[in-house]
Steps between C-alpha positions, in 0.01 A plus 500: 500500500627649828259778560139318500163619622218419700229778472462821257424840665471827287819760619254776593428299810871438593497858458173550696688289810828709466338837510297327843798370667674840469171630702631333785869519448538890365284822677631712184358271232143671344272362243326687222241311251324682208138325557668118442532363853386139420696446202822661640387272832612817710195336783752388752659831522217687533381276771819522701612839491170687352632854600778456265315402148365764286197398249556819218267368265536501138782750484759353438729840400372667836598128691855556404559856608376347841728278503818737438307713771517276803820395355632850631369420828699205547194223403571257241232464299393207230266585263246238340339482154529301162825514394369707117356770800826550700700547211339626157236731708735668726854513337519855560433486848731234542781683332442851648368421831683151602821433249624810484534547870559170614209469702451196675240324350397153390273475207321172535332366109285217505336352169824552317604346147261299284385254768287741602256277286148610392505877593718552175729742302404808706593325784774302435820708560784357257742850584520555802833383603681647219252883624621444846868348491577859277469673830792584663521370837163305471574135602277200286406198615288211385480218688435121408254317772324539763780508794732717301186760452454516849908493610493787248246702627661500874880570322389802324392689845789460640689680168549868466358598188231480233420157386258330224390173614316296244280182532206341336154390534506101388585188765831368406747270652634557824902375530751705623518429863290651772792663684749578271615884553413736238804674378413808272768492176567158588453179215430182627664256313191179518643279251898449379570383128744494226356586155273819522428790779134491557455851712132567601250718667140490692278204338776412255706343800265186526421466086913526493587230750192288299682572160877409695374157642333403120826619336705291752308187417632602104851482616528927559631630782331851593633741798188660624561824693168720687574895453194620767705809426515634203618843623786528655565208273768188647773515207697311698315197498352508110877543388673233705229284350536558148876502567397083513261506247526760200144538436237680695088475475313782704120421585260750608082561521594861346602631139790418378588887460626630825448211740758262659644336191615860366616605868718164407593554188600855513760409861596209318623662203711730697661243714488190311337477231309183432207309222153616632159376418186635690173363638268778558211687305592617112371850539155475508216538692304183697170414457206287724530160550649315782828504648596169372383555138685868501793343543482230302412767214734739616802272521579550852453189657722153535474419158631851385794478729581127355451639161731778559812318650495224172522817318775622663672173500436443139686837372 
């Protein structure tokens, strides 16, 4: 496999060292946490630039018109909380206060998608991709690793404009390189192949690249292609792909119903219209158990993915 690993870290600390590296490189950049410090690891921030961190409490509505507050004064401000709590609890605000106007904020969700783990249904946010890519203007990213959590989090202040940035609780693989820039509506292309379009997002990069070394050893070729961006989405890169290919899987930690593989579907069926199938959660809720076991049950792990492109090839 080209893209190995050497240690697991969860993406809330990639985000955690982002959000204190822009403490040093941007006086603008504020933080705001609704009473979940530790597990949005927002300490380094607040112990380098103190003055500029705001503790609201469990609030989560009130955190966000903050937010599009000091965005009028010129501050850019990332907010903090599970990802179910800065999305579910405060659409409104987020559509009157922030979307609407363009204000420039960054909503930073932790704990997203089923990984989440023990804490359960209540907890684990399966829509809120599709809820936040419906807003115009609203940029949506979800980021695989590590690295590309934290080159994420230090892109977004630097962009004019509301964005949801989404990342989870578990350890998982860290690959993509250290350095490499973050480009927001950019695909990186990890893998090439011949026989089937494997296009993935947050922890469904790794179990994809798992499922495209397995297949190779069966004699299929799989193009594997990370969309950290699934609003604006890269077109360009999906359709040149499937141009070689013909067939498409999407993988995502999200329901099926308004995530990345319908963001797919529906701009590949205007431009080029290709055979889909789609790795993600079949309209349901989660439940508690661990990561691992959630998406064994769940079907959104290597084994789904490898399941999903012999369908594909077999029709």
């Amino acid at each position: 496999m080209k893209y190995t690993y050497t240690e697991k870290k969860d993406t809330r600390s990639g985000f955690g060292a982002g959000l204190a590296e822009l403490a040093d490189k941007n006086p603008n950049v504020v933080a705001l946490c609704a009473d979940l410090i530790g597990s949005l690891k927002m300490e380094k921030f607040i112990e380098k630039a103190p003055e500029r961190f705001f503790q609201i409490g469990i609030a989560e509505a009130n955190m966000m018109g903050i937010a599009a507050g000091l965005s009028i004064t010129g501050k850019i401000p990332f907010t903090g909380t599970f990802a179910n709590f800065s999305t579910s609890r405060v659409y409104d605000q987020i559509r009157q206060s922030i979307a609407y106007s363009g204000k420039n904020v960054k909503i930073c969700a932790s704990h997203a998608g089923l990984t989440l783990g023990e804490d359960g249904a209540t907890h684990q946010v399966l829509e809120d991709i599709g809820m936040m890519k419906m807003l115009p203007g609203m940029t949506v990213i979800n980021p695989c690793d590590y690295n590309q959590t934290k080159a994420a989090t230090i892109a977004i202040a630097e962009h004019e404009g509301p964005v949801y940035l989404r990342f989870g609780r578990p350890t998982v693989p860290v690959f993509m390189p250290e350095d490499m820039p973050f480009e927001i509506g950019k695909g990186i292309l990890l893998q090439e192949g011949t026989d089937v379009t494997i296009v993935a997002t947050g922890h469904l990069v790794w179990e994809s690249l798992v499922a495209a070394d397995e297949l190779e050893k069966e004699g299929i070729s799989c193009e594997v292609i990370n969309i950290h961006t699934i609003k604006p989405l890269d077109d360009e890169i999906i359709i040149k792909s499937v141009e070689k290919t013909g067939k498409i899987v999407t993988a995502e930690e999200h329901n099926y119903l308004g995530g990345l593989g319908e963001s797919v579907a529906g701009m590949l069926a205007r431009k080029r219209p290709t055979r889909q199938e789609f790795v993600a959660v079949n309209d349901t809720f989660g439940e508690s158990a661990t990561p691992a076991e959630l998406m064994k049950k769940y079907k959104i792990d290597a084994a789904a993915v490898k399941e999903a492109v012999k369908r594909i090839l077999a029709n």
